[in-house]
Structure formats: C-alpha cells, structure tokens
N, C-alpha and C positions, 0 to 999 in steps of 0.2 A: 504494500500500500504506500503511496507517496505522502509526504510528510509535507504537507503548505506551511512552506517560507515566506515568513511576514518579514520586511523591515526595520528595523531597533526603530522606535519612535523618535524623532525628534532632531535625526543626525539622516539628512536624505543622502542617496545614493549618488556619487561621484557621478553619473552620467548623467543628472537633476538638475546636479549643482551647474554643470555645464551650461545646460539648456536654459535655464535662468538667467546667467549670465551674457549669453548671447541673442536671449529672447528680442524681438525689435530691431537688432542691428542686419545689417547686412554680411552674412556669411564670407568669411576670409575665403579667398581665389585659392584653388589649388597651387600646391608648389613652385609646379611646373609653370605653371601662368605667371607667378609671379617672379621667377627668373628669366622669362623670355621675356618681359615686359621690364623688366630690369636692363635686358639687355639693350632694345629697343630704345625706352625710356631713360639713357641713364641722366644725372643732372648735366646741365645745360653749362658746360666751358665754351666760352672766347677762344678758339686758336688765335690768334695775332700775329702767328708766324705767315696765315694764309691769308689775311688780310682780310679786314672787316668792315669796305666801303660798300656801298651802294651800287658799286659797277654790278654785283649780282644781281642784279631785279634787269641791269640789263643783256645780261646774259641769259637769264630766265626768261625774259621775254623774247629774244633769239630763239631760245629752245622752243617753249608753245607755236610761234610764228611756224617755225620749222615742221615741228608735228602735224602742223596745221594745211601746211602746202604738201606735206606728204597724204594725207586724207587718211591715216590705218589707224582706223579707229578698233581692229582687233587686238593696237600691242600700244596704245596710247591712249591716257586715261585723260590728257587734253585734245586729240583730233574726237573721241568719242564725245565730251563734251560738248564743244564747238560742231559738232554734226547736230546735236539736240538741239541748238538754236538758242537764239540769243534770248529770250525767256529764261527759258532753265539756266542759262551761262548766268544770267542776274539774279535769278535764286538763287543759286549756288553761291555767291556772295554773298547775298543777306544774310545767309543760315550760319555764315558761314564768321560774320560781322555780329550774329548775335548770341554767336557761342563767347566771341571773344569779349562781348560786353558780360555776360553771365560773370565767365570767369572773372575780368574785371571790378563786378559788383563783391564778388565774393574773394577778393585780395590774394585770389590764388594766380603767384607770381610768374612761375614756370610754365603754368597754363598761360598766361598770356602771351607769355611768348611764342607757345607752341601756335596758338588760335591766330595771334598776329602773320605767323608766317603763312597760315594758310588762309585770313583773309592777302594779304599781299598778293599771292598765286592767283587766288581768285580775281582779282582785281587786273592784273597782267592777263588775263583769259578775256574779261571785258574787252582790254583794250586790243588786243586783239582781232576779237568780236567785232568792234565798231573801226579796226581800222586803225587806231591811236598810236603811234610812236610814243616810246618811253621819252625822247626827246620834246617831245611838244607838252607834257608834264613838265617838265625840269623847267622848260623855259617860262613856262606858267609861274611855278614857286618860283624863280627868280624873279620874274614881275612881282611878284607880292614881296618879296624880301626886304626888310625892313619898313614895309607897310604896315601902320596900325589896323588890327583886323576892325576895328570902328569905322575906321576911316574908309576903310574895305568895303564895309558892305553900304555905307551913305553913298558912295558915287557908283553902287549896281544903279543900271537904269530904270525907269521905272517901272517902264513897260514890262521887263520880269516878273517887278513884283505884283503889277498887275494879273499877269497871266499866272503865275504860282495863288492868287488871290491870299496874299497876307503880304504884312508887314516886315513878318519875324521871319527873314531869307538868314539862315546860318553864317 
C-alpha cells in the first residue's frame, strides 16, 4: 500500500519557493540564447583606429544605391525593400524612428544607439527612394549652420505653413 507524503507545514518545497519568486516576471532566455546574443550584442566600443566620421552614411548610401540598381531582391534586404515601394520604405522609418524614441523615453542608452543606427539606414533607403544625394543633405545642414533654429523657422515661407495648416512647422 502506498504511504501519502504530505509536506512539513510551513517550510514549502524548493520548486515553490522558485515559482514565487519568478511569479510575474518574464522567464530568463535559455543559455544558449543568451550567449549568442552576447555574442551578437556585445557592448558598444568606439574603434578610433577605423575612424569614426560620417563618410559612413556615405558609403552606406553607395551600398543601398548599388543594391538598388542591381534589382536582387533574393540576396538584399535593401533592393527587397525598395521593390515594396516607397510607402512601406517610409514605414519602415517610422517604426523604425519610434523604437528609437521608446528606447529614448526609457534612458536605455545602448539601445539608442543601436535604434539610431537603424533609423539612419532607414533614412538613407528614403533617400534613395526619392532620389536624394547624401550631398544635397550636407549642403542643406550647412545652410543652416550656425543659424538660430528660431530664426529658422520665422523666415519658412508662408505658404508652407499654410498648406501644413498650422503654425507650429518644427
């Protein structure tokens, strides 16, 4: 005859105690997950030996251009894009623009810069999209360069801010 095992009152059992503990939160990733995302992921160093100007957005934008005139969108995740049309190309920034405000609301730092780099992409896929030279930006920010952004937006014309219908043009 089998004999029912109660547990001692008052002192619950190690696999209880666990479950309590982790009650609400979200389950730790597996090992394995969390070494390849380690690897993936690791913290964010500055090389400075490879140089850390801005020439990359134009070389990046060489690359998409390039993807782009080549049309394979089987083995390029910017000609695939850029075939979905320029809709989805500007979603794909917003989504992409509103991850990196999230992260920014919530002061998670490394995330921003991770979100930042892929709004950037996104952004270089735009201009693409519509045509835009990375140089026709540049020479834009230099127009403004050392312009008070006040002063900036009192001489937009008006007729923008008519047709935006408001006042408050960014």
């Amino acid at each position: 005859m089998a004999k029912d095992v109660k547990p001692k009152p008052g002192k619950p059992k190690k696999k209880e105690t666990k479950r309590r503990a982790t009650a609400g939160r979200t389950p730790k990733p597996p090992k394995s997950v969390r070494l390849a995302e380690g690897r993936v992921l690791r913290p964010l160093e500055v090389d400075t030996a490879t140089g850390t100007d801005a020439l990359v957005l134009d070389r990046l934008w060489r690359t998409i251009e390039s993807r782009r005139l080549a049309g394979d969108t089987r083995n390029s995740h910017s000609a695939r894009l850029l075939a979905r049309g320029t809709a989805k190309v500007a979603q794909k920034l917003g989504e992409e623009a509103v991850e990196c405000v999230i992260e920014a609301a919530q002061g998670h730092r490394p995330e921003i810069v991770l979100e930042s780099a892929d709004v950037l992409y996104h952004l270089l896929v735009v201009w693409v999209d519509a045509g835009i030279r990375p140089d026709e930006v540049w020479a834009e920010l230099r127009r403004r360069e050392g312009i008070s952004g006040i002063a900036e937006k009192a001489a937009r014309p008006r007729a923008i801010r008519r047709v935006a219908r408001t006042g408050k043009l960014p």
